[in-house]
N, C-alpha and C positions, 0 to 999 in steps of 0.2 A: 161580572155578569156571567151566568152558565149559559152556556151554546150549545152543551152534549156535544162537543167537536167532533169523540169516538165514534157516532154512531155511522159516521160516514168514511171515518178512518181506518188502515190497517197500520196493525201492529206489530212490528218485525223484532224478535227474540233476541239477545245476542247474549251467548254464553262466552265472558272474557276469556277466562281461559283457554277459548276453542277458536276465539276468532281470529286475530292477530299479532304477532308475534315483532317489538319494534327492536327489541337489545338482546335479540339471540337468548335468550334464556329459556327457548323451549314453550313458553308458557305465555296466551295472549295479554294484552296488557292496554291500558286505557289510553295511550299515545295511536296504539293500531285500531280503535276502533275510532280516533279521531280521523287517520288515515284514509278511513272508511268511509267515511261521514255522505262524500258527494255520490256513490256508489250507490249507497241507500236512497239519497233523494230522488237520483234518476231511475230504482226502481219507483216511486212515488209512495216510498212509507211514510205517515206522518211523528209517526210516532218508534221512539225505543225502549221494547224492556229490556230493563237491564238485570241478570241475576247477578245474585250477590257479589260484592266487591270492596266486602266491608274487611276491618281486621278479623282473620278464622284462623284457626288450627288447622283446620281443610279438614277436617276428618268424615264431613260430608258436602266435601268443594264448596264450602263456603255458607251452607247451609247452617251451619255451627257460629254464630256471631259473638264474638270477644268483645268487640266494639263496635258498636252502631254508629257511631261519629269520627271512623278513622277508617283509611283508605289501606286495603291488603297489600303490603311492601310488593308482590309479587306484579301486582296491575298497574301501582304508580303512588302520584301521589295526591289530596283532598288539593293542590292546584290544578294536576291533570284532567281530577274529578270537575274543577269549575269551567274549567278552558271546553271540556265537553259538553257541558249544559249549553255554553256559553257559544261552542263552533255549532250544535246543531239545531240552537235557535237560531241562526242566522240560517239555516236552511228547511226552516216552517217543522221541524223537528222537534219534538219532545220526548225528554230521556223521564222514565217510568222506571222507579226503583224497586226492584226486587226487597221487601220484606218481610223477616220471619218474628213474631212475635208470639207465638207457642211457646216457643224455647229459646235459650240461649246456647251457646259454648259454656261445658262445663268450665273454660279460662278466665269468664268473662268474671270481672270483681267482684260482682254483684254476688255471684256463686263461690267464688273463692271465699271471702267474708262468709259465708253461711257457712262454709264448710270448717273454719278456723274459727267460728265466734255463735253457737246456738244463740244467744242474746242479740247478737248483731240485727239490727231490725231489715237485714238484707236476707237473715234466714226463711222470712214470712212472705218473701220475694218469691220463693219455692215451694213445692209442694210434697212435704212431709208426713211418713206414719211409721208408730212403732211396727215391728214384727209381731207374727202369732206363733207361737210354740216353735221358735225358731228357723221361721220361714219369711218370705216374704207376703205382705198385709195383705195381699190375693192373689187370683191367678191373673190378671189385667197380665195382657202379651203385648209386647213392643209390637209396633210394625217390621221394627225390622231382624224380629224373631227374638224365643228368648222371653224371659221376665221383664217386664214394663217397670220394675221397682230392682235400685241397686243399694246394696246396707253401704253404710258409711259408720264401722266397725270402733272409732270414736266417739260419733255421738248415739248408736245405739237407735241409730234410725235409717229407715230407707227413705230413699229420695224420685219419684216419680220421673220416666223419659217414653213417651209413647215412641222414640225413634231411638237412637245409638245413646249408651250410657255417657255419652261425650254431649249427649245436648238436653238436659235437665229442665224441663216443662216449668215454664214460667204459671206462679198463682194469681189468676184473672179476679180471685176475691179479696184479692189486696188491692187498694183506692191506690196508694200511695204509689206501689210499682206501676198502677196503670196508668197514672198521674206524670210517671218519669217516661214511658212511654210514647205518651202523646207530646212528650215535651221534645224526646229525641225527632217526631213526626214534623212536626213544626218546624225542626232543624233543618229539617229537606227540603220544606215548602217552601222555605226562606230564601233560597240555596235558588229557584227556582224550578224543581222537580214540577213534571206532568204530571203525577200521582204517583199510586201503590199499586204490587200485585202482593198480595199477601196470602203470606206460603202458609199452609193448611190452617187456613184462618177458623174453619167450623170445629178446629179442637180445645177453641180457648174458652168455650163454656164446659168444660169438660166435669164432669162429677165420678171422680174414679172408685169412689166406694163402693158408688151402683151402676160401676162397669157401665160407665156413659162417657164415651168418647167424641163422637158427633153431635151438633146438635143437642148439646145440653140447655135446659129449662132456660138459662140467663145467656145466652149466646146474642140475640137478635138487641138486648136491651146493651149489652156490652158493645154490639157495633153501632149503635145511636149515640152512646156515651160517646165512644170513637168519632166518629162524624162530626158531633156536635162540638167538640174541641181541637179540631183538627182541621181535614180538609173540606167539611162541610159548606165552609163559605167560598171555598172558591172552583174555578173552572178545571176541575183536575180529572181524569179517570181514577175509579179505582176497581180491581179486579179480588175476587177472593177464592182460592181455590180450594174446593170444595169437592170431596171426595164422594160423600156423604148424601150430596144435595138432588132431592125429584124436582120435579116444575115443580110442586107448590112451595116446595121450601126457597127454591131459586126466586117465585114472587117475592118471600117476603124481605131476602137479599135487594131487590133488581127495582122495585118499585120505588119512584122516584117521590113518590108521597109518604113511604116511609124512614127517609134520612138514611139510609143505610150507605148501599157498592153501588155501584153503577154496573155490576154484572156479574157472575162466576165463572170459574171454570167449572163444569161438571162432565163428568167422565163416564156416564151410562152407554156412552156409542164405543169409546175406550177399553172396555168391560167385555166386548162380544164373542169375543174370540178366545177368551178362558171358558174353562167347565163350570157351571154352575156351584156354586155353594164353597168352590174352591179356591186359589190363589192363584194369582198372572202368569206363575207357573208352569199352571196344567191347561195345555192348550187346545182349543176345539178349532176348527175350521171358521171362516168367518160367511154367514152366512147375509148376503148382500138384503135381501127383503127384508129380515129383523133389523138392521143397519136404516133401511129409509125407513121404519116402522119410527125406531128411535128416534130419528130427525125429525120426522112427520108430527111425532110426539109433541117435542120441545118448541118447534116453530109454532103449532098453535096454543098449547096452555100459556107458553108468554105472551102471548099479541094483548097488546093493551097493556099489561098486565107487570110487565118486565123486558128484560134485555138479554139476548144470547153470545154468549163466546161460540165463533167459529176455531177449529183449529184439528189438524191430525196428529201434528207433533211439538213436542217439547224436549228437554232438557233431561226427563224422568221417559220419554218415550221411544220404541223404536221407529229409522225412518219407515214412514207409511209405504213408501215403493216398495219396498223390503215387504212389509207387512200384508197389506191386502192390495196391491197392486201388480206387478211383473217386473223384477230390478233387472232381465236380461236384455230377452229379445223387445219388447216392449214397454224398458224404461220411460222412456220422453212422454209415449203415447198413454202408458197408464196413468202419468204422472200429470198430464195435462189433465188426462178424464176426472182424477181427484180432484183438481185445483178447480173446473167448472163444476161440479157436481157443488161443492162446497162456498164458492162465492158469490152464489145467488140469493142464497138465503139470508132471513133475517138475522141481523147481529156485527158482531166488528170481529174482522178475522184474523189471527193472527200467524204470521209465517214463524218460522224456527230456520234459524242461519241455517244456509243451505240447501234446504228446501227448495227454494226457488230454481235452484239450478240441477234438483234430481238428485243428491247423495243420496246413498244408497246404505243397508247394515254393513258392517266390517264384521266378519264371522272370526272366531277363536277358535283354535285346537285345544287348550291348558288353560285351567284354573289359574294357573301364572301369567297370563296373558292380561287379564281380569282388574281394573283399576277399583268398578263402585264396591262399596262397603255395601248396598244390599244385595249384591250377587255374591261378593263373596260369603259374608253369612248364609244366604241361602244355600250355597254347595255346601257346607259345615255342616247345616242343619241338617240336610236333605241324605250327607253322604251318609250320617249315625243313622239316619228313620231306614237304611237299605235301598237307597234309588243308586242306579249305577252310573258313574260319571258322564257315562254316553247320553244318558238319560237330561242330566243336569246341565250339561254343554249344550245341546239341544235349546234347552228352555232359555240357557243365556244367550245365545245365538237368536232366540225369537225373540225376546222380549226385555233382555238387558238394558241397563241404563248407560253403558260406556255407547252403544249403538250412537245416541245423540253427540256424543261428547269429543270423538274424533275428530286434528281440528279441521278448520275451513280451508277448501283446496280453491284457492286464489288461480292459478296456476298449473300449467304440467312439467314444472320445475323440481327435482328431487325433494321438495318437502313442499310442494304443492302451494308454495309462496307464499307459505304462515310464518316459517323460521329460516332462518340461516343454521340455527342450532339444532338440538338435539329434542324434538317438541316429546311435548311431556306425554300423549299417548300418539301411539305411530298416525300418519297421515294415510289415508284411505289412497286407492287407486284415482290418483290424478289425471292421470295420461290422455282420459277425453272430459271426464265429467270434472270441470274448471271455470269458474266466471269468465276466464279470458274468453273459451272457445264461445261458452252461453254469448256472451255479449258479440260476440266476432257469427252467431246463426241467428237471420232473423227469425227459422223455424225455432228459438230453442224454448224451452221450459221458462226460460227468463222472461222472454217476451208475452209469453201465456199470463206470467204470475202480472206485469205490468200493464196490461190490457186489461187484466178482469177491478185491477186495484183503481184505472180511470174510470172503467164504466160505472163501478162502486158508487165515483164519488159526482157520475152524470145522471144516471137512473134515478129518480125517488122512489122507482116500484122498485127496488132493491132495499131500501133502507123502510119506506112507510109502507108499502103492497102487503095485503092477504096472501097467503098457502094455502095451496091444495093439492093433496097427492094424487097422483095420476096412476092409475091401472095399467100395464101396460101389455096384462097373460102374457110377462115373460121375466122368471125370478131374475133375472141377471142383470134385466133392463129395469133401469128406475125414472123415475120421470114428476116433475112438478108444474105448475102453474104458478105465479106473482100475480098479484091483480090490483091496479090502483089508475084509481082515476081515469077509466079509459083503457089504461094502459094494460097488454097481456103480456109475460113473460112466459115461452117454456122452454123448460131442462131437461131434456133428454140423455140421459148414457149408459153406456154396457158397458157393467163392472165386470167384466170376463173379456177371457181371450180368444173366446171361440165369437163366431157370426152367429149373429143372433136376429130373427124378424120379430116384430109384436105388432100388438093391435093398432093401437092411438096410430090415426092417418090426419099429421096437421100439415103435410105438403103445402095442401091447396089456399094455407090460411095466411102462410108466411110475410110478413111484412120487412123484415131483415134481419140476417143472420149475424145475430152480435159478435159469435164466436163460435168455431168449428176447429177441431182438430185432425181433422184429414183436408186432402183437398180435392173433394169429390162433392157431386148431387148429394144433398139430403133425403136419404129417402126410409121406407120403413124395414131395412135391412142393415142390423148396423156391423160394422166391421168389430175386430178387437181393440177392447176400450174405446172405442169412438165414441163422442163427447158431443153436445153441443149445446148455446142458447139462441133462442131467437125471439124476435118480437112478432108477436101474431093481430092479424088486421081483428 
C-alpha cells in the first residue's frame, strides 16, 4: 500500500566517499556509514540517499557506472551493501539509491561490446552517427565542455556523451536496453531499497539531431514505462533530477495521477546568483527578493498539483553558508536563518552530510588543489578563451563541486575523525565546526536542523497548508504565511547581516513561537539573520 511516507519525511545525502572512513584507506566506505547509522536517527532522518556506490572508474565519483549490480571495491562489499539496508531499517530508515541511467562508464560491457563488435546488439545500446565532412555530426556541447560527440576511429563513428567522453549516453529508443534497465531496478527493489534519485533523469528523451537535450517529445511516456515496470507498485520515493524542469513540467513529473516521480529536484532558486544567459561560472550577487520570488513561484503552481524538493545543498553544490549566508562572524546564525526560512514550506527537504552542523567552502589557491573533472575542464577551457587564473580560482572557490566533497568532520581530531589515513581530499578546518562539539551545544545548528525535522513531522500545515507571500517594504526581509485548517503559520527572516525593520506587525497575534534563533523579544526589528516561525492566533 502507498502511504507517501516522503511527504512528511526528511532526506539526508550521504556522499560515501566523504562520509567515513572504516580501513584507513582515506576514502568513506559502507562499514562507516553503518557506523553512522544511530547518529542519523537521532537527527530524526527517515530516510538515506545514497550517491553512487556502484562498480566506476570514478572518473566522475561514481557517476560513470561499470556495473549496476556490484558494489565499488573502494566502499565494500554487495554484503556491506545488505547489512545497511538491513541495520537502517531497524532504525525506521530507508536507504534511497543514487541512479544514473542517461549513461554509463565507457567500462561498462555493454559499451565495451559496442565498441569491439558494430553488429553486437549492445552497439544499438548507444547512441551513434557517422561524421560530416570530417567533423563531428554537430555542434551538440557536452556539459562538461567540448564536443558532445567522440569518433571511435575503427568503426568510423562518433559516439554521443552529454557529460565526460568516459560516460557514453545510453539509447532510451532501444525497448531491449530499457527492458535491461528496469530489470537491474527491480534488482534494488528486491534488495529492499526506499527508491531512486535519478541522476539527470530529463536527458533520456534526448533527440540529439535537433539539439534536444531536456525534455524531449518521449521523456514523460519513457517515465510511465519506467514506473509501470518498476517501482510503480510499491511504497517507494522516487526523485528526478531535473535541470531543465519549470512548475509545469515538474506537474507533469510530481502528479500522482500521472504514474510518473514522486517529485524533482529543480534548480531555478540554484540559478540566481549566475549572470543571466551565462554558466555557474560567471557570478552575480544573490539577490534575496528574486530568491523568495522563485519559492513563492514553485510553492503555489505545485499545490494540488504536485510535490516540491526542498534543499540548498548537494553533492554538485557549494556549502550554502559559504554561498548566500556568512561562513564567519555569523556562521551558526545565518545557517539556522536558511534551515527555517527553508523547512516550512511545502515539500520533503533534503540535508547534504554536513549541513547540519554548518560546513562551511574549503577555498584553493592552484588548479592542483582541484579533484572534480568539471572544474578542472572548465580552467582548460576558460584558460585558451583568455580568463586569467585569478579569475578562474575565483569561480572555483564560489561555485566548485570539490566545495561539497570534502570529507565529514566527525571530530576536531587531525583528520576530523573520517580517517586514521591519508583521506582522499584534505579535511576542512575541524577544530570547532565537528558533530562532537554540535552534539556537546544545545545552541548548535544541529539542534536547529532536529527541531525543524519533528515539527515537520507534527504540523500538517507544513505538509497540507496553503502559501502566501508576505510584503514585508524590506528586500532583505522575507516572510510567509501556511494556512490550514484553522491553523496560521509565519516565517519571518533577514537574509542579511545588517538590522533590518519592516512593516508586517504580527506581535500582537502570536500564539507560539515554534522556533527563534536569537534569544530575545520578537519584535519588528530584526537583528542579523534573525530567523523565526510562529503560530499565530
Amino acid at each position: 500500500m502507498k502511504t507517501n511516507w516522503w511527504k512528511k519525511a526528511t532526506i539526508y545525502q550521504v556522499y560515501p566517499r566523504s562520509f567515513q572512513d572504516t580501513n584507513a584507506d582515506g576514502i568513506g566506505d559502507l562499514p562507516g556509514i553503518i557506523q553512522r547509522l544511530d547518529y542519523l536517527a537521532f537527527l530524526g532522518i527517515e530516510a538515506i540517499w545514497l550517491s553512487p556506490v556502484y562498480q566506476s572508474p570514478n572518473e566522475d565519483n561514481g557517476y560513470d557506472i561499470s556495473d549496476y549490480q556490484a558494489i565499488n571495491l573502494d566502499y565494500g562489499t554487495m554484503k556491506d551493501m545488505d547489512t545497511l539496508i538491513e541495520e537502517a531499517k531497524k532504525r525506521n530508515i530507508k536507504i534511497i539509491m543514487d541512479l544514473v541511467v542517461n549513461h554509463t562508464s565507457s567500462e561498462h560491457p555493454w559499451f565495451q561490446s559496442a565498441l569491439h563488435d558494430p553488429k553486437s546488439e549492445f552497439h544499438d545500446f548507444y547512441i551513434w552517427r557517422r561524421g560530416v565532412d570530417g567533423r563531428p555530426p554537430n555542434t551538440l556541447q557536452s556539459n562538461f565542455g567540448g564536443s558532445a560527440w567522440t569518433l571511435v576511429p575503427e568503426l568510423g563513428e562518433y559516439y554521443l556523451h552529454l557529460h565526460a567522453k568516459e560516460q557514453p549516453d545510453l539509447n532510451w529508443e532501444n525497448k531491449t536496453m530499457r527492458y535491461e534497465i528496469y530489470r537491474m531496478m527491480n534488482y534494488w527493489i528486491e534488495k529492499g531499497v526506499g527508491g531512486f534519485r535519478l541522476d539527470v533523469i530529463d536527458l533520456i528523451g534526448k533527440e540529439p539531431d535537433q539539439f534536444i537535450t531536456k525534455n524531449g517529445p518521449k521523456l514523460h511516456e519513457l517515465l510511465q514505462e519506467m514506473n509501470q515496470n518498476t517501482f510503480g507498485e510499491y511504497d517507494l520515493v522516487t526523485v528526478g533530477e531535473t535541470w531543465g524542469a519549470t512548475p509545469e513540467i515538474a506537474q507533469l513529473y510530481s502528479d500522482e495521477d500521472r504514474n510518473e516521480l514522486s517529485m524533482v529536484f529543480q534548480f531555478e532558486h540554484i540559478n540566481l546568483d549566475k549572470q543571466p544567459g551565462k554558466r555557474k561560472w560567471d557570478l552575480k550577487k544573490l539577490d534575496p527578493q528574486e530568491l523568495h520570488h522563485v519559492f513563492s513561484k514553485w510553492q503555489t503552481e505545485l499545490t494540488d498539483k504536485g510535490w516540491n524538493s526542498l534543499f540548498w545543498n548537494n553533492h554538485d553544490l557549494p556549502r550554502i553558508i559559504s554561498r548566500w549566508g556568512n561562513d564567519q562572524e555569523y556562521r551558526v546564525l545565518s545557517g539556522k536563518m536558511l534551515a527555517i526560512y527553508l523547512y516550512f514550506l511545502q515539500g520533503t527537504p533534503y540535508i547534504y552530510q554536513g549541513e547540519e552542523i554548518g560546513m562551511i567552502n574549503h577555498p584553493i589557491t592552484s588548479i592542483n588543489e582541484v579533484d572534480d573533472i568539471e572544474s578542472r575542464r572548465m580552467y582548460d577551457e576558460r584558460i585558451t578563451l583568455g580568463y586569467t587564473e585569478e579569475e578562474i580560482i575565483t569561480s572555483i572557490n564560489a561555485k566548485g563541486r570539490d566545495n561539497a566533497r570534502h570529507p565529514m568532520q566527525w571530530d576536531n581530531s587531525k583528520q576530523g575523525g573520517f580517517t586514521t589515513g591519508i583521506p582522499w581530499l584534505p579535511v576542512g578546518d575541524s577544530s570547532e565546526i565537528n558533530v562532537a562539539a554540535a552534539l556537546d551545544d544545545p545552541n548548535s545548528l544541529f539542534y536547529t536542523y532536529k527541531k525543524l525535522i519533528q515539527l515537520r513531522k507534527e504540523l500538517p500545515v507544513i505538509t497540507e497548508g496553503t502559501f502566501e507571500s508576505i510584503s514585508t517594504g524590506d528586500t532583505a526581509v522575507l516572510a510567509y504565511i501556511r494556512k490550514y485548517q484553522g491553523q496560521k503559520l509565519l516565517v519571518v527572516v533577514n537574509f542579511s547581516e545588517k538590522p533590518d525593520q519592516f512593516l508586517l506587525d504580527a506581535t500582537q497575534q502570536i500564539k507560539e513561537i515554534l522556533i527563534h534563533n536569537y534569544e530575545k523579544e520578537i519584535s519588528q526589528t530584526l537583528l542579523p539573520y534573525e530567523a523565526y516561525a510562529v503560530l499565530l492566533n
